[in-house]
KOLROFI-172026 format. One record per residue (C-alpha): y, z, x; residue in three letters; chain; residue number from 1. Coordinates in Angstrom, 1 decimal, m for minus. Example, Ala and Ser with C-alpha at 12.3 -4.5 7.8 and 13.67 -1.06 7.14 Angstrom:
BEGIN
REC      c2      c3      c1  code  unit  pos
REC    m4.5     7.8    12.3   Ala     A    1
REC    m1.1     7.1    13.7   Ser     A    2
This chain:
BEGIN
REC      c2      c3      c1  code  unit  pos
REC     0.0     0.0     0.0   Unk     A    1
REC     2.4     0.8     3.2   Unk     A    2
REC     1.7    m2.6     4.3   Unk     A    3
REC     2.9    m4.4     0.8   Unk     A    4
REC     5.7    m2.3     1.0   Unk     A    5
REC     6.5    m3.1     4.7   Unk     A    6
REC     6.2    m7.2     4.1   Unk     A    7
REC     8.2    m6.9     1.0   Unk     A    8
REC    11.3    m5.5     2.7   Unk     A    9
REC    10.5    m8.0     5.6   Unk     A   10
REC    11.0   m10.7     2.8   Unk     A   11
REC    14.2    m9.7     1.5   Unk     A   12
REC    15.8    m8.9     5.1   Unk     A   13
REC    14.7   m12.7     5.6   Unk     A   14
REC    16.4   m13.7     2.3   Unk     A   15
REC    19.7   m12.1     2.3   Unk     A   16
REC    20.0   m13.1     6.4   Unk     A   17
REC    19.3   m16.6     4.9   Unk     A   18
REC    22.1   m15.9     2.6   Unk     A   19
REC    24.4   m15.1     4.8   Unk     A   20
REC    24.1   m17.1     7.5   Unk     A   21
REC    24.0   m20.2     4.6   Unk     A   22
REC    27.3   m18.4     3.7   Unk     A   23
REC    29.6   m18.1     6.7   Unk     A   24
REC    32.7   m20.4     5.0   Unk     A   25
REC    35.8   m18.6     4.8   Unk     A   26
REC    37.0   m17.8     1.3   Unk     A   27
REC    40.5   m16.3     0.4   Unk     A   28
REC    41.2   m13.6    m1.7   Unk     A   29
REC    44.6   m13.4    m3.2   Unk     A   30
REC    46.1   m10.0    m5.2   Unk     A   31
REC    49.5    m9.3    m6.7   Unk     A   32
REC    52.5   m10.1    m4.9   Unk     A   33
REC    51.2   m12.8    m3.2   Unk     A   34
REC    49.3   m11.0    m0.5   Unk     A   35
REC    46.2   m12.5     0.4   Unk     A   36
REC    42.8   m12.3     2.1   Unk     A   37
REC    40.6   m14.4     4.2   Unk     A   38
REC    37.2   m13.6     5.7   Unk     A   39
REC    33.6   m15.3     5.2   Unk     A   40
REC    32.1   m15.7     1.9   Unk     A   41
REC    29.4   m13.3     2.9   Unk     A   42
REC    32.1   m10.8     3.9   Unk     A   43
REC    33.7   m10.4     0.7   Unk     A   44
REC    30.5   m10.5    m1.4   Unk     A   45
REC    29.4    m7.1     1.1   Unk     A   46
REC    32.9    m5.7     0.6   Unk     A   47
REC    32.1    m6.4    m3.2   Unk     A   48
REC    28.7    m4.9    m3.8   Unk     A   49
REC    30.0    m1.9    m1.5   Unk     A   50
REC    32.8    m0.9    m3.6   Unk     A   51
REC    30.5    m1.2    m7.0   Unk     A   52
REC    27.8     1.0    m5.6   Unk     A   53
REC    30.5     3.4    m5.0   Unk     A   54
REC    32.0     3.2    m7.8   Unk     A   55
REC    28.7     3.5    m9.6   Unk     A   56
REC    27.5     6.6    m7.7   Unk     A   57
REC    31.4     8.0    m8.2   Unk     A   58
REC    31.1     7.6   m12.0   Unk     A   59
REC    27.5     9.3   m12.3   Unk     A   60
REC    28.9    12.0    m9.6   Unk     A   61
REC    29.9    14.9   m13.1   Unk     A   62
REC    26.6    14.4   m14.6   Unk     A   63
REC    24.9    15.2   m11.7   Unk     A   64
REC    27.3    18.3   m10.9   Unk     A   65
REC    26.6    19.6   m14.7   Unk     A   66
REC    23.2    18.9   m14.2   Unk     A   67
REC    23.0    21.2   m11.4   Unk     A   68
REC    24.7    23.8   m12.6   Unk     A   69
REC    22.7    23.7   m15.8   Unk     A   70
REC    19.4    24.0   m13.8   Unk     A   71
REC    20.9    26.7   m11.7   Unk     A   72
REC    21.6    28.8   m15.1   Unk     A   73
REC    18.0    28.3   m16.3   Unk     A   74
REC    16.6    29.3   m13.2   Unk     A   75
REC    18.5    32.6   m13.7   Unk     A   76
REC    17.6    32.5   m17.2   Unk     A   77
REC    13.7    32.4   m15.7   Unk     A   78
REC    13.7    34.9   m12.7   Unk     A   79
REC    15.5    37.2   m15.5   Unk     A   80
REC    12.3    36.9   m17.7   Unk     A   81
REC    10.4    36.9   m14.9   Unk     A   82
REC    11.4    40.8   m13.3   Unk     A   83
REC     9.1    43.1   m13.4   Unk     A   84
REC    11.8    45.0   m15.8   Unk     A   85
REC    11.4    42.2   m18.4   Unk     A   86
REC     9.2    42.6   m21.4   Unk     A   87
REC     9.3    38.8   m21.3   Unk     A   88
REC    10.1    38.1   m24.9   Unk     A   89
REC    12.8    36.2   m25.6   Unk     A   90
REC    14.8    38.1   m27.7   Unk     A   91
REC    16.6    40.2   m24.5   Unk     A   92
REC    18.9    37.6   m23.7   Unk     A   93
């Protein structure tokens, strides 16, 4: 199974090296104001895909945090029940 694993990622390293050495043209990027940007097509599409992922993992960033803390509060909730001074039943809390 290693080995699947292994030759797969071989595979795609070989396809996106394919894909950017196939895309090496420059390409410009223009914002507001008339400022502008030029750098390879591959370049940009990085810079691109870089800033999404962060974005992405920015956006699902408080989920996680509440998350967290509301496993942290259960876990206290559970070592509470779980004290030798605990009846256990449920109705302490």
């Amino acid at each position: 199974m290693r080995v699947i694993g292994w030759v797969l990622k071989v595979l795609l390293f070989a396809a996106l090296l394919g894909f950017a050495l196939k895309n090496t043209s420059p390409v410009t990027v223009r914002y507001y104001f008339g400022s502008s940007w030029q750098a390879p097509l591959v370049v940009v599409l990085l810079a691109v895909f870089a800033l999404g992922a962060a974005a992405g993992i920015f956006g699902t960033l408080g989920h996680i945090i509440r998350q967290r803390r509301e496993i942290a509060g259960l876990r206290r909730q559970l070592e509470l029940r779980r004290s030798p001074g605990s009846s256990g039943s449920p109705d302490e809390s």
